[in-house]
N, C-alpha and C positions, 0 to 999 in steps of 0.2 A: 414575591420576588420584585425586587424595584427595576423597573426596566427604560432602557433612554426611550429618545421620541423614536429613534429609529428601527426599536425594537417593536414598538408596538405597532408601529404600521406594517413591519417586517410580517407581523405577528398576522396581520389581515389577508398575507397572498395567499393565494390559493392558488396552487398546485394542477400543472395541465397535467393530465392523463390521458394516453393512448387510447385509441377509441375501442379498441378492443377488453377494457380495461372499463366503461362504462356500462351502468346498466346492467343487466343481466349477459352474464359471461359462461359460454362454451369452451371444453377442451377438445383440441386439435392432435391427438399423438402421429409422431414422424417413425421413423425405423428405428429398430434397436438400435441400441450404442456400445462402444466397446472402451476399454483404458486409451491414455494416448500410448501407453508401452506397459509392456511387463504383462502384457495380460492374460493369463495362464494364471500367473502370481495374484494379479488382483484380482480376480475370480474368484481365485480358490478362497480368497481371505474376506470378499463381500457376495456370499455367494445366493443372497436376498438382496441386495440391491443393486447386481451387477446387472447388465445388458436393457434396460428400462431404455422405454423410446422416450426421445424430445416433446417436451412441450410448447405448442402456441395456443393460445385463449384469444377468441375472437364473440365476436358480438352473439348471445345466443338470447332465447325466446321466455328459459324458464332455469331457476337455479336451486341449487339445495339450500333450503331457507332455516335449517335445522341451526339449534345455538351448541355454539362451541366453547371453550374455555382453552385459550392459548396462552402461554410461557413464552416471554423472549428476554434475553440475554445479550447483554454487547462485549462483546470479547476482545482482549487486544489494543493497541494503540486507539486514539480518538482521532474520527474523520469527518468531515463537515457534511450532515446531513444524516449522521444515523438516528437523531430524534424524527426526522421528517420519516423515515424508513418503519419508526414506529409510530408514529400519526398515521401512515398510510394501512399501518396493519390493524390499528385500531380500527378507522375508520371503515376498512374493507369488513372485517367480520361483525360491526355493528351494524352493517350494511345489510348484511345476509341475514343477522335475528339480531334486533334491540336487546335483547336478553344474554347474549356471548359478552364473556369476560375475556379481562386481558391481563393478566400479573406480568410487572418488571422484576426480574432475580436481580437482586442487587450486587451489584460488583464484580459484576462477571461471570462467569462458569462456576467461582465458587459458590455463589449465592445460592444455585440450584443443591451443591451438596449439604452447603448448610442450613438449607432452607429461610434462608434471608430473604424475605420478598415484599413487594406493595400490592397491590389492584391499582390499575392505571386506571383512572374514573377520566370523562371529560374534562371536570376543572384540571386535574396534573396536564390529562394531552394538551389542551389549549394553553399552558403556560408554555409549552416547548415547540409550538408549530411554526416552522422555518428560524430555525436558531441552529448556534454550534454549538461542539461539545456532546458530552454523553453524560450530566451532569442528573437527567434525568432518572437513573436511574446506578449510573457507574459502573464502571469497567476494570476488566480484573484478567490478569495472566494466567490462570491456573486450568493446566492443561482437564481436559477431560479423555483418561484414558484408558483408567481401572477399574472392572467389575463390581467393585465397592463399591465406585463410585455411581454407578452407573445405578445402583440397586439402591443408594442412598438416595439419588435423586427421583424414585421411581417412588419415595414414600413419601415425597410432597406430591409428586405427579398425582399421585392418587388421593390424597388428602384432598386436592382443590378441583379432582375432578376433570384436570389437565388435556386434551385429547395432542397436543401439539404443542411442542417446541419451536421457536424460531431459533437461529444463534446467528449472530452480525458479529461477523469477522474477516478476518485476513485467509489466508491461505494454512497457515497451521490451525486457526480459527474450524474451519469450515471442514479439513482434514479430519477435525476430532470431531463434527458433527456428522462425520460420512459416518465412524467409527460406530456412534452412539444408536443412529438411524438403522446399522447393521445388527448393533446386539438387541437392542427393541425388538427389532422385525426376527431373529431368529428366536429369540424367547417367544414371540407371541403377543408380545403386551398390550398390542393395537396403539402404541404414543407415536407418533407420528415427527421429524424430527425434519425440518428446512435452513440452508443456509441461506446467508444474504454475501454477494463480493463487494467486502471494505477494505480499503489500504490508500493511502494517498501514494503511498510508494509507485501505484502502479501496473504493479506485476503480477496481480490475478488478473487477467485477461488470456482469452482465448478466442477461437473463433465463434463460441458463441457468447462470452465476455467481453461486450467490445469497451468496455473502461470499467475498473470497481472505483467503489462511490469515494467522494473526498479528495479525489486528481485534478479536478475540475477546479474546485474551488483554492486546493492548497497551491495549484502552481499561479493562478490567479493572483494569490496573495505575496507568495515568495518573487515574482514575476513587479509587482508593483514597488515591493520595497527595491530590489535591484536594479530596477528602470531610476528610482531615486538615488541612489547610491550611483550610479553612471553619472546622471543628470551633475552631481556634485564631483564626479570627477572631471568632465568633463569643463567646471567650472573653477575648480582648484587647481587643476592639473598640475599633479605632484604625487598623488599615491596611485601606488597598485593598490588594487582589495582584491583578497580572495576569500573565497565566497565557498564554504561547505553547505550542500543542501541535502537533506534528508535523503533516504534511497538507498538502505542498507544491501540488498541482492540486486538492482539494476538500475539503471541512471535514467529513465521515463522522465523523473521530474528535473533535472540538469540538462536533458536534451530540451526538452521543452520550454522551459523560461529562457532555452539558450534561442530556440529559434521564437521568442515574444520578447527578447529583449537584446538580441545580436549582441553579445559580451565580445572580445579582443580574446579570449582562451574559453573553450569547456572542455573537459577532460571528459572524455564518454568510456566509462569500466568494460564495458564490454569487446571495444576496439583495444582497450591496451591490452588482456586478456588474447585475443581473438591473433596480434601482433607480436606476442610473446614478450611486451615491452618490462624492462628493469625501471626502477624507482628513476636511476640517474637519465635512461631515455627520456621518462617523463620530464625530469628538472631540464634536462638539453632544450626540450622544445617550448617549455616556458621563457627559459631564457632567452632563447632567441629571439622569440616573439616580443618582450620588453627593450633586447639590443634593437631591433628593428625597429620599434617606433621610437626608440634612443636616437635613433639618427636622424628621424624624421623629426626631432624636434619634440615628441610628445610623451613625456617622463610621467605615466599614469597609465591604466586599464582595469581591466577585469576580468576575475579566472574564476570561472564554477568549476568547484567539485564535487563532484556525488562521493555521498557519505562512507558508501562502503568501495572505493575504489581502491584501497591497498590491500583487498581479500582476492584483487582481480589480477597483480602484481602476481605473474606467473609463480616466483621463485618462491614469494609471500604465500601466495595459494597452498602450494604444497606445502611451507612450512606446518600453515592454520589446519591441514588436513591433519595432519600427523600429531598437531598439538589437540587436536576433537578427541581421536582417537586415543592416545595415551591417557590425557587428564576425566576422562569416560571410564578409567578402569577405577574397579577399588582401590588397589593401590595408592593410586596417584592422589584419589580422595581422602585417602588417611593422613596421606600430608601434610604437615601443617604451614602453615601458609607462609610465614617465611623461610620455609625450607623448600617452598613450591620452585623458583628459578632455578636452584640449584639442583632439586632433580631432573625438570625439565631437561636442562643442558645433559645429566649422564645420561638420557636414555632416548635422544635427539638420535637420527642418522645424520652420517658425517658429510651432506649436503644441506640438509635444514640446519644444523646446530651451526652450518659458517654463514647464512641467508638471518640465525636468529642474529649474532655477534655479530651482524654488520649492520643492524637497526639502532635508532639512540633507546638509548636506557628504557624511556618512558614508552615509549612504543612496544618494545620489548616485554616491559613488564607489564602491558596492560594486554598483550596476545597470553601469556602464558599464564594471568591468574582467570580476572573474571570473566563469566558467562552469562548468560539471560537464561529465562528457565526452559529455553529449547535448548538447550547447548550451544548456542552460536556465541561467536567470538561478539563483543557490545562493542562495534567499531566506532556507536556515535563519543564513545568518550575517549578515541583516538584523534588528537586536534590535528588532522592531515593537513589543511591549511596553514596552520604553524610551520607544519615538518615540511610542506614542499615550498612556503617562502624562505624559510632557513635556507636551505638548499639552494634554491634558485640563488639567493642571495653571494652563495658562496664559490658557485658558478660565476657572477657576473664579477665580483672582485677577482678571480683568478682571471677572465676576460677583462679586463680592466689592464691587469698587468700585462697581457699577451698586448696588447693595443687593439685589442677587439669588440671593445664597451668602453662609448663615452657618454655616459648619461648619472642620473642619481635616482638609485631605487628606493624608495619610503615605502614597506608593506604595509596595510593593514588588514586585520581579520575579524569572520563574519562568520557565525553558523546558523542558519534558519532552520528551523526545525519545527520546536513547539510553538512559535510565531502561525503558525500556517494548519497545526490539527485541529483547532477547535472554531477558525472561524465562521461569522453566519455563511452558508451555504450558499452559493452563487445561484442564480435562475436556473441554471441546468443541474447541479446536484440539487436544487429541491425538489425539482420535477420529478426527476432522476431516482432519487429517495421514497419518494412518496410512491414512484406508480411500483419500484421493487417490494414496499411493501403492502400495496393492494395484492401486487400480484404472488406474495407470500401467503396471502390469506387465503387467495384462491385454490392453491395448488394445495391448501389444507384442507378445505371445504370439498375438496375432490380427492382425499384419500390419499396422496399422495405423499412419500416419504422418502428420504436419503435424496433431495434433490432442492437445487440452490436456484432461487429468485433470478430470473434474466430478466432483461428490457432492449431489445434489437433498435438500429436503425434511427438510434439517436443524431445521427445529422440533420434528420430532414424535423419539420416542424415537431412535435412531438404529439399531437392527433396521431402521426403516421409511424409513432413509432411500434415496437411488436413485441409482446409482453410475453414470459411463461416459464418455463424453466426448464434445468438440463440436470442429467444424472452426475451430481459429483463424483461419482465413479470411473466417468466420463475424463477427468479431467487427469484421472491420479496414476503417478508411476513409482518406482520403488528407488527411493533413495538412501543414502546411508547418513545416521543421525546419532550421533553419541555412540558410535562405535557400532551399532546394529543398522540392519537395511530394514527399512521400517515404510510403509505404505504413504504417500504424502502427493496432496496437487502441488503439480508441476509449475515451478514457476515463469512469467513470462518476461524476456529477456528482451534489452533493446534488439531489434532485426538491423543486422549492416546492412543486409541489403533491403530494409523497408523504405518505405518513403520519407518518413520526419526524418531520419540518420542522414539520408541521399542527400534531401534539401540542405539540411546543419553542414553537411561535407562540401556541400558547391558552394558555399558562402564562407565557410573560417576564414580562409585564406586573406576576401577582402576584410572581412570583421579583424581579422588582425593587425594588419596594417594601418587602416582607416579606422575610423571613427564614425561608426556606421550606429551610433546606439538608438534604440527605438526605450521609448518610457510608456508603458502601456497605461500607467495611471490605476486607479483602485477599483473594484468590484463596481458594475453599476447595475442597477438594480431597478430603475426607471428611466426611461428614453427610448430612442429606436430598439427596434429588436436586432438587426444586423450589429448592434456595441454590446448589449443586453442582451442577451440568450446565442451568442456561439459558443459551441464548442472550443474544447481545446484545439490548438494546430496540431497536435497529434493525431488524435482522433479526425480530420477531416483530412491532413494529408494521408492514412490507412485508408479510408474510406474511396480517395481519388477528388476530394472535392475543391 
C-alpha cells in the first residue's frame, strides 16, 4: 500500500488506554440488567442472554493467558476508527497468548456465511493502525437473521477453531449480533458472540454509550469543510448554501457542526417532529431568516440539514409509516416497478395519499419505490436541500411581491456525507477505537457473550477513562420493521431538553441575524492537547463540562 508522509507517521501513534485496560485486567460485574422497554417481550425472545449484570475491568494481579481464535466482522456504513477497533482486538488477545489468531470475514456479515475470510497476521494490522476506512477487511449489509444462516456460519466457526465473534456495527448491526449471541448460547455451541457501537450518525448512545465510534472524527471533518464554506461566504457574500449532512434517524451530527461552526439556520428533525411542523413551517422560517439579514444588508448564509429530516415532517412521517407497511406485503412486491406509484396511490388512506400528491414528483417517487435492506425509506438520495431552496425560493418571490423581501437570493447546495466516513480517525476516535477493542478482547477471554464493548468517561484524560461492557439486551425494545414488531436497540435521539439542543437554542437567534461563524479548521493531530484530543461539544456539554 503506498502511503503519504502523513500516513506513515499517522501509522506510529500509539493509542492511550484506560488504565484499567493495561496489564493484567480484572472483571468488576454491577447488578443485573433489564430491556429499556418491552421487557416481558425481550425476555421471553433472549432468554440466555437477558438480565447479565454490567461490566467494568480494572487493573487485576493475574489473567487467563489461554490462546484463542477470534472472528470479527464490520458491518454497515464505514466509520473512522474501526481498523483501530481491530488493532486493539488484535493486539489485546495477542497480549493474553502470542499463539491467539484473529480472521477478518470479509465483507461484512456475508463473509462469515460464505466463508470469505483472511488471518489478520501483524504485517496486514500494522498496515491499518490509525487509518480510516474498513478497507482492511470490508464491509457489507447483509443482515444476519436466519437459522441457516446462523448454522452456515457455525461451519467455518468450527473449521478455524473460532471461540468468538466480534461484529463492529450500527444499531441494526449489533441488534443481529444480540440475535446471533442468543441462538449460540441456546444451542450450546460455546461461540461466544460481542458487539462494538459504530455509526457516525450518532445515535447508538445510551447511558452506558456515551458516543459510538466515528462521531468524533466525522463531525470533525464535515465541521471543517463548513467553517470553509462560511469563511467564503462570508467573503463573496452573495450565496446561501445549504448544506445536507448525513444522520438518517437523528440530527447528533447537524447539531453538532451547528454549535462548532454557528451556521445562520440548522434545522434540528427532532424539534420539527416534537413541534408538529409541516414542510411550508419549515420553508416560513428559513425564509425569514434570509428576509432578515436581506435587510441588514447581508444577501448570504447558511442552513444545515440533517439527512433524514423529512421522515420527521409529521404529516410525511405517517405517510412513510403506511408506505413500510404496505410495500412490506407480497402483494405490493409482486409489482412491478412501474406500476409501483400507481398502486401506492389505490391503496394510500385518504390523508396520506393528499400529504403523498402534495410532494414534487421526485420526492414522491423516491418515498414509494426504493428501500435499503432494512426496509427504511433511503432518504440520503432525497436532495432535501434542493427541495427546501426551491421552496424557500418561492416563498421570497411571493414576499418580494407582497413588499416584504428586498434582497437577492443565489442558493447553492451541498451534501456531506461519504466526505466524512472514512476519514483518518481523530486522537479521540483512535483512542477511542483501540481501547473498545482491547476491551472486546477482554470480555472474550472472560467468557463472556451477547454483550457489546463500552469505554466510560471519555472527557477526562483517557488513563481515567473506564472500560467493559453492557448487555445488548440492555439496550433493545420492540419496534415495528417491514410490517412486523421485530426485537431492535433503541435508538438515540437528539434530547430538547439536553444540554448541546439548550445551548444551539440560546444562540440561533443571534447566529441568524449576525454573523457569528467560527471556522474550526482541520483535524489536528499534533500540538497542545486542549486543540488535539477534545471531545466533541456534544459530548462535553452531556457530560456538564
Amino acid at each position: 500500500m503506498e502511503k503519504s508522509a502523513l500516513q506513515k507517521a499517522r501509522g506510529a501513534y500509539q493509542p492511550k488506554l484506560p488504565v484499567g485496560l493495561q496489564g493484567c485486567v480484572k472483571v468488576k460485574e454491577g447488578a443485573p440488567t433489564q430491556s429499556v422497554a418491552d421487557q416481558e417481550q425481550i425476555k421471553a425472545l433472549f432468554p440466555n442472554t437477558y438480565g447479565m449484570p454490567l461490566i467494568e475491568f480494572e487493573k487485576g494481579e493475574t489473567m487467563n493467558n489461554e490462546a484463542i481464535n477470534i472472528g470479527v466482522i464490520l458491518s454497515g456504513g464505514q466509520a473512522p476508527g474501526g481498523h483501530n477497533v481491530i488493532c486493539g482486538l488484535f493486539d489485546g488477545v495477542k497480549r493474553l497468548n502470542p499463539n491467539s489468531k484473529l480472521y477478518g470475514f470479509l465483507m461484512g456479515p456475508g463473509g462469515l456465511v460464505d466463508h470469505n475470510y483472511i488471518e489478520l497476521t501483524a504485517d496486514v494490522i500494522d498496515e491499518y493502525r490509525n487509518t480510516g476506512g474498513f478497507d482492511m477487511i470490508g464491509s457489507g449489509r447483509t443482515k444476519l437473521e436466519k437459522e441457516e444462516q446462523f448454522e452456515k456460519g457455525l461451519e467455518i466457526i468450527r473449521k478455524l477453531d473460532i471461540k468468538a465473534i466480534v461484529i463492529i456495527g450500527g444499531d441494526d448491526s449489533n441488534t443481529n449480533a444480540c440475535v446471533l449471541a442468543e441462538y449460540y448460547a441456546a444451542k450450546k455451541y460455546g461461540v461466544q458472540v460481542i458487539g462494538c457501537p459504530k455509526t457516525i450518525d450518532g445515535d447508538l448512545k445510551n447511558e452506558q454509550i456515551e458516543t459510538s465510534f466515528g462521531f468524533d472524527t466525522a463531525c470533525k471533518t464535515y465541521a471543517e469543510v463548513i467553517g470553509n464554506i462560511q469563511r467564503d461566504a462570508n467573503s463573496a457574500r452573495k450565496y446561501w448554501h445549504f448544506i445536507k449532512l448525513m444522520g438518517r434517524s437523528a440530527s447528533h451530527i447537524a447539531l453538532e457542526c451547528a454549535l462548532q461552526v454557528q451556521p445562520n439556520v440548522c434545522i434540528v428533525s427532532e424539534e420539527v417532529e416534537e413541534k408538529g411542523m409541516s414542510l411550508n413551517d419549515i420553508v416560513d422560517y428559513v425564509a425569514g431568516v434570509v428576509a432578515q439579514r436581506a435587510a441588514d444588508g447581508n444577501n448570504f448564509g447558511t442552513v444545515l440539514i440533517p439527512e433524514g429530516l423529512i421522515e420527521f415532517v409529521p404529516a410525511i412521517k405517517r405517510l412513510i409509516a403506511e408506505l413500510n407497511d404496505l410495500l412490506a406485503t407480497p402483494e405490493a412486491q409482486a409489482v412491478a416497478r412501474e406500476n409501483q406509484i400507481d398502486y401506492v396511490k389505490s391503496h394510500l388512506s385518504a390523508e396520506n395519499l393528499a400529504t403523498f400528491a402534495s410532494l414534487p414528483a421526485a420526492v414522491a417517487s423516491q418515498l414509494a419505490l426504493d428501500r435499503d435492506p432494512h426496509g427504511n425509506v433511503q432518504v440520503s438520495l432525497i436532495e432535501t436541500e434542493k427541495l427546501l431552496s426551491e421552496m424557500v425560493g418561492n416563498r421570497l418571490k411571493a414576499m418580494k411581491a407582497e413588499g416584504k423581501y428586498v434582497g437577492k437570493f443565489s442558493p447553492l447546495h451541498h451534501f456531506f456525507g461519504y466526505e466524512g466516513r472514512c476519514a483518518a480517525p481523530s486522537n479521540y476516535d483512535a483512542d477511542y477505537c483501540y481501547a473498545l477493542g482491547v476491551s472486546a478482547s477482554m470480555l472474550m477471554a472472560n467468557g463472556k457473550t451477547g454483550y457489546m464493548a463500552i469505554v466510560k468517561n471519555t472527557t477526562a484524560p483517557a488513563a481515567e477513562w473506564v472500560a467493559g461492557g453492557v448487555p445488548i439486551t440492555m439496550m433493545m425494545n420492540m419496534e415495528r420493521r417491514n410490517g412486523e414488531m421485530k426485537p431492535v436497540i433503541k435508538k438515540a435521539l437528539v434530547q430538547l431538553d439536553g444540554a448541546p439542543f439548550k445551548k444551539f437554542a440560546e444562540n440561533r437567534e443571534k447566529w441568524a441575524r449576525e454573523t457569528c461563524y467560527v471556522y474550526p479548521g482541520p483535524i489536528q493531530y499534533w500540538g497542545p492537547t486542549e486543540v488535539c484530543d477534545q471531545t466533541t461539544k456534544t459530548l462535553a456539554l452531556e457530560q456538564g463540562k
